[in-house]
C-alpha positions in Angstrom: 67.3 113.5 49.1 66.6 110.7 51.7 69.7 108.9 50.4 71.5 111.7 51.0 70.6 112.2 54.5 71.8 108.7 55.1 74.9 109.2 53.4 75.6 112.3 55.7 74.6 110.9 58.7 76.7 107.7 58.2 79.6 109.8 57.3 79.2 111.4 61.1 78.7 108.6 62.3 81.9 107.1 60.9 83.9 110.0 61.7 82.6 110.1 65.1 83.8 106.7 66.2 86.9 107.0 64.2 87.9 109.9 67.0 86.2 108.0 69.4 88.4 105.0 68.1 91.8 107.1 67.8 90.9 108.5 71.9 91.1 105.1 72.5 94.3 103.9 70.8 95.8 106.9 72.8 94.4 106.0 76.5 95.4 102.5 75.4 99.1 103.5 74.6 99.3 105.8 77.8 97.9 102.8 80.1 100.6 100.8 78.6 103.3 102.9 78.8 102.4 103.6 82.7 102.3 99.9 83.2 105.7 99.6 81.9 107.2 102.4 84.3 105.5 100.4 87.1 107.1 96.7 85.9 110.6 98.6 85.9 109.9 100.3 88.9 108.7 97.2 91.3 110.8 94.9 89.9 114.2 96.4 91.5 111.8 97.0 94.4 110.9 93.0 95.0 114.5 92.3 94.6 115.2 94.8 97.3 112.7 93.1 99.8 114.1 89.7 99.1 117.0 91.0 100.0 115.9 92.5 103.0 114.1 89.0 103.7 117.2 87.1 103.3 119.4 89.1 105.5 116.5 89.4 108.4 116.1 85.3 108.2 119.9 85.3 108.5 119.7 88.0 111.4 117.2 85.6 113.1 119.5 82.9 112.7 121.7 84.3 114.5 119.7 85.7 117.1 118.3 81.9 117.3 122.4 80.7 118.2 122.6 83.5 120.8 119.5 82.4 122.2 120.7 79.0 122.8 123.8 79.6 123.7 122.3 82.1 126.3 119.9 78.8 127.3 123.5 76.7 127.7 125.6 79.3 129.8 122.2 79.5 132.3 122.1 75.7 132.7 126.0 75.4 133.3 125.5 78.7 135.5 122.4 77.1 137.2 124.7 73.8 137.8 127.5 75.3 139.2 125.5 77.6 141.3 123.7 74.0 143.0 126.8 72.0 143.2 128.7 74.6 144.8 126.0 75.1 147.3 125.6 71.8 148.0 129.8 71.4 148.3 129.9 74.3 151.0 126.9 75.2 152.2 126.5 72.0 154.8 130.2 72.2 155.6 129.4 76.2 156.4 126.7 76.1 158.4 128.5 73.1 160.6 131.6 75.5 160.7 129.0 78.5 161.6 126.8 76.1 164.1 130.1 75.3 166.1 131.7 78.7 166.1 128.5 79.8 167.8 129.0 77.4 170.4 132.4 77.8 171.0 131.4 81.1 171.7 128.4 80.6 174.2 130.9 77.9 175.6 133.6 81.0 176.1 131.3 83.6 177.1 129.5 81.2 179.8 133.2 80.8 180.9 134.2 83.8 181.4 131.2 85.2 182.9 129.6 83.2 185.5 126.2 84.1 186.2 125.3 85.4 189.9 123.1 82.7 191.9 119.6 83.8 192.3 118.6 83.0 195.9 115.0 82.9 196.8 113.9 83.9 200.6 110.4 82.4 201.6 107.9 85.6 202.4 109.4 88.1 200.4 107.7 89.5 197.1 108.3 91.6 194.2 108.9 95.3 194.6 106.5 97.1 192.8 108.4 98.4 189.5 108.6 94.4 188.5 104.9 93.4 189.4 103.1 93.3 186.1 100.0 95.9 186.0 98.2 95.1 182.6 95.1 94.5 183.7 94.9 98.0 185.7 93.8 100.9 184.9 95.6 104.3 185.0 93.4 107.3 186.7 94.3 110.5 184.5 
């Protein structure tokens, strides 16, 4: 009857890790499948993003040109700017110096100052006399 036993309980035992083997198999073949979906699934994607790298390094090439070209145009803009200061500024402020004097020149010309005559013992009338240092009584 022992041998029996044993028989039986090998028998459950095979059959048990025959289903366990056979849950296996399946979570094997569903992992694998999955793993598949995902492959054809990224694979477009990382083509897409190389894409999308490419075009943004050609983008920043670009953008690179602009930026010098910007750096050029400043320079030549910069250039002109000094030599057309240096050209006409001194030249301007000698024209503007000496149509300032011409006009003092004119304007002492045309109107003559009155002399100032000074009489010995006179003074100041009062509304000229400087009062700073008094004090007002309110």
């Amino acid at each position: 009857m022992a041998g029996i036993l044993v028989a039986v309980f090998w028998a459950i035992l095979v059959s048990f890790l025959a289903v366990a083997l056979a849950r296996l198999a399946g979570t094997l073949k569903a992992a694998t499948k999955m793993v598949t979906e995902i492959s054809d699934k990224a694979v477009p994607l990382l083509a897409d993003a190389s894409a999308t790298v490419r075009s943004a390094h050609t983008q920043l090439a670009r953008v690179d040109a602009i930026a010098a070209d910007v750096q050029e145009v400043t320079a030549n803009a910069s250039a002109l700017s000094s030599t057309v200061s240096s050209a006409f500024g001194g030249p301007l402020v000698k024209v503007a110096a000496f149509g300032y004097g011409v006009r003092r020149a004119i304007g002492k010309k045309a109107a003559p100052e009155p002399k100032r005559t000074v009489v010995v013992g006179t003074s100041l009338p009062g509304a000229r006399r400087g009062r700073r240092n008094r004090r007002s009584k309110d």
